[in-house]
N, C-alpha and C positions, 0 to 999 in steps of 0.2 A: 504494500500500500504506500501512495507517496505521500510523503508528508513535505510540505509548503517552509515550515516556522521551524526547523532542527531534526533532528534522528536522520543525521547523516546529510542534510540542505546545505551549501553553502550561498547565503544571500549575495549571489555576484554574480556581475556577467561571466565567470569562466575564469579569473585571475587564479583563484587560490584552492580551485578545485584540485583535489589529486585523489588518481584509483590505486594508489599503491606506487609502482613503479611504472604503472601507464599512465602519467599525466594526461589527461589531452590539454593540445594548445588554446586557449584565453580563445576568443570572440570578440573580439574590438568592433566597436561601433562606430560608425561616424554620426552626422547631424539626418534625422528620416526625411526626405523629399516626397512631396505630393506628387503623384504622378497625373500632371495637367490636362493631357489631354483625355484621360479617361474619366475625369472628375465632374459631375454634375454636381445638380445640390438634391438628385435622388441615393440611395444607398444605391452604394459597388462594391463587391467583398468576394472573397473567394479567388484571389488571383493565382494562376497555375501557367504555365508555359513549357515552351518547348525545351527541349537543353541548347539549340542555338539561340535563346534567347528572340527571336525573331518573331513569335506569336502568342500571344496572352489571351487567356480564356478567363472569364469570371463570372458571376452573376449581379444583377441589376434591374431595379423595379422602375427605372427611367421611363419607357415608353406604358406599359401596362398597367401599372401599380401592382403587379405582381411579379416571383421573381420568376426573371427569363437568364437565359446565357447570352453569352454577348464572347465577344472576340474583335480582338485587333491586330495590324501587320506593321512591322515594320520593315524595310531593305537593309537596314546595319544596324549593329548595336547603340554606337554613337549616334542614332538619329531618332526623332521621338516617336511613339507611334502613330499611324495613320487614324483617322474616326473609327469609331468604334461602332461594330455592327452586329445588328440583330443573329443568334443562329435560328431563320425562321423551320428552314425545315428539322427541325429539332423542339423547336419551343411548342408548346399548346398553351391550350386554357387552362392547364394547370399549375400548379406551384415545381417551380425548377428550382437546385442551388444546387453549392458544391463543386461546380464543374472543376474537373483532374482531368489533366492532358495528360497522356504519357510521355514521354522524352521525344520519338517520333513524330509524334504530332501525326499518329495514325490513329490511335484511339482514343477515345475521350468518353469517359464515366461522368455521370451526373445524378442527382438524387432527385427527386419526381412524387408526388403521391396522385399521378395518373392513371385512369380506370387500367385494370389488367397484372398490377403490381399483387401482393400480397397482403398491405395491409402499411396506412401509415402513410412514410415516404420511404420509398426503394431506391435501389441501386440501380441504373440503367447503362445502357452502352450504344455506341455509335461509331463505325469504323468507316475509315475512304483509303482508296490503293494506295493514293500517294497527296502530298501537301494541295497540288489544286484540284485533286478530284472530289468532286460530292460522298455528302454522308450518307452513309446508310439506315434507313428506315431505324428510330432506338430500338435498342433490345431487352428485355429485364435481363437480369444479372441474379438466376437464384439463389446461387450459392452465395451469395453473399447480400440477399435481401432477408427480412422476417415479417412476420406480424407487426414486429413495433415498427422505430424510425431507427433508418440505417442510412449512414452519407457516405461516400469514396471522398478516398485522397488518392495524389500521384504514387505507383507503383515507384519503392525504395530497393535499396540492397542489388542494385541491377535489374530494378524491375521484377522483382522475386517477391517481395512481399509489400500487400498493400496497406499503410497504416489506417486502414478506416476507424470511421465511429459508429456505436451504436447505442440504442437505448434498449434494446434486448435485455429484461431480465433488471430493470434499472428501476429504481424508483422517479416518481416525476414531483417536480416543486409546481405547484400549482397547474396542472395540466400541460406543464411545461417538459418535455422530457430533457433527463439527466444522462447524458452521454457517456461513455466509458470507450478507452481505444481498443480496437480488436488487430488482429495481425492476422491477415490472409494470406499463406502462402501458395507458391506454384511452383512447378519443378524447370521450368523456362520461360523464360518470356511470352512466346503465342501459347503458352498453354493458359488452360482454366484453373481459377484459385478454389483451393480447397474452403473447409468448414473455418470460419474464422474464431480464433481462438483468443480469447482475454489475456489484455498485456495485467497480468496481476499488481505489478508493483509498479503502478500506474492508477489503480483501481483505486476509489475511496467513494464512501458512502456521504460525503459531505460536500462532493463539488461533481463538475462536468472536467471531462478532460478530451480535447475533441483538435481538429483541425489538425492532424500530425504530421512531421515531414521525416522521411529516414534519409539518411544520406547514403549514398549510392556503395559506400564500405559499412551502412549499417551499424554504424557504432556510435551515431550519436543522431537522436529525437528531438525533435522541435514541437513543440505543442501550445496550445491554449488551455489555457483551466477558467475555471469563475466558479465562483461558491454555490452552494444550494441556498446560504442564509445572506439575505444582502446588505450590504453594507450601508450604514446610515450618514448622510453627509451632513454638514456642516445648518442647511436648510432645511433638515427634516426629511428629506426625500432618502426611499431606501430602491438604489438601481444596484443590483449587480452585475460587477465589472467584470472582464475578461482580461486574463496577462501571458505573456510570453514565458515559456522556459523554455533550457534543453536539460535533457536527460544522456548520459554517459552509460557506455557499456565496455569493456575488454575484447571480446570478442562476438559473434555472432550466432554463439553457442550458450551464452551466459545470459544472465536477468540483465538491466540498468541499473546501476548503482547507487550512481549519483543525481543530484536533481537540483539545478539552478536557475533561478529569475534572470531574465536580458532586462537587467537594471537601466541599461542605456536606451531601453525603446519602452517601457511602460510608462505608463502616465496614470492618472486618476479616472482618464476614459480607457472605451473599450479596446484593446489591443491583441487581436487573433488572426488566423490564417499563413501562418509562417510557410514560406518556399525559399529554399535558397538554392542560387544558382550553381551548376556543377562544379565549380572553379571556385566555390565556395567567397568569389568578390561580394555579391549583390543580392542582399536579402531583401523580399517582398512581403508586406503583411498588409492588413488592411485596420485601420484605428477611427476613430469617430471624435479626435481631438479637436479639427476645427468644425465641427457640430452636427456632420452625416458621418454616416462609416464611407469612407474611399481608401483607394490602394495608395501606396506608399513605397518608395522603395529607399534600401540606406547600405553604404561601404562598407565591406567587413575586410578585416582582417586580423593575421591570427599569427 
């Protein structure tokens, strides 16, 4: 179970962490940048992209008041992205979020509570041959839907394992479900993921812990948490807030060990959706500091 406040937490970005004789190296932050051209004054959140960096996928209730997917292009990294556009043949009357690109940019997971699923919001899929070809009609995703509410993330560890969430078997705060991460593995990349199975020591009956990212050696999680009890501020209002951590592991065989706050990117607002890029420069979240949730992106190094 992870605990936030001690029993092995170091409150830090990553400085003074240590597994023993496997340090990992610190997290350095720079200052978080809005990312302008994606930005309305509707919520944006969920940002996910390709490994070249070239194509960002996320969700947004901009044109519909409900969420839809959206996606944008860019021709080089150094240059900003182009308008941001609807995915119509993907979106319906329903509630979308979540969208996971995979590294490819062939497949792309999304979470739905569209008639055909099982119950909730499901897991969905949608693949194209190649970057300009059309999607194909969504797919549910059973093995990795249930009766409750279930969301994808980008496949981690080489595309081997998917850090999703679920509220499977979760209690809910006011009709609200309480998320826990699950790990789906596969034995290759094009294959199908198995039954997904509870990251435990991650698992607590007192918050959400949701939006994961694994990095592609699988040794260290990026997540969002928020409490189940909300926090009361200064005004009287009780919102409960979302924060950034990662979690450390030794190897790809073992639990996580360690568990620490990205001190340099929380704030008092909501702060989730963590992606970082393969080269490990350019981490993506999405925050609601100047007053809607939008994407953000900020320098790392280590």
């Amino acid at each position: 179970m992870v605990s936030l406040v001690g029993g092995g937490v170091v409150a830090c970005s990553g400085r003074d962490v240590s597994l023993g004789r496997a340090a990992p190296a610190p997290y350095v932050f720079g200052a978080p940048v809005l990312v302008p051209e994606l930005a309305t004054t509707a919520r944006s959140d969920n940002p996910t992209l390709t490994s070249d960096l070239l194509e960002i996928y996320f969700t947004s209730n901009r044109n519909s008041g409900n969420g839809d997917l959206w996606f944008a292009r860019r021709p080089r990294v150094s240059e900003p992205f182009g308008g941001p556009l609807p995915l119509s043949e993907l979106n319906g009357d329903s509630f979308e979020t979540s969208s996971a690109i995979a590294s490819d940019g062939l497949t792309l997971w999304f979470g739905s509570d569209r008639a055909g699923g099982l119950g909730e919001i499901d897991i969905w899929s949608a693949t194209r041959a190649s970057r300009g070809s059309p999607w194909s009609a969504p797919a549910l995703v059973p093995a990795l839907s249930s009766p409750a509410s279930d969301i994808p993330r980008p496949p981690g560890q080489h595309g081997l394992v998917m850090p999703m969430a679920s509220a499977r078997g979760a209690a809910t705060n006011q009709d609200a479900p309480i998320y826990q991460t699950y790990f789906a593995t596969r034995a290759q990349p094009q294959a199908g993921f198995a039954e997904p199975l509870l990251l435990p020591e991650l698992a607590a009956l007192d918050r959400s812990t949701v939006d994961a990212f694994l990095t592609d050696d699988g040794l260290a999680l990026f997540f969002s948490s928020s409490p189940l009890l909300a926090a009361t501020d200064a005004g009287g209002a009780t919102t409960p807030t979302s924060d950034l951590y990662v979690t450390w592991r030794r190897s790809v065989d073992e639990a996580f060990v360690v568990t620490a706050p990205l001190e340099g990117l929380n704030t008092r607002f909501d702060e989730r959706d963590p992606w970082l890029a393969p080269d490990g420069a350019t981490l993506f979240f999405t925050s609601d500091r100047d007053g809607v949730l939008s994407i953000y992106s900020v320098a790392v190094s280590r």
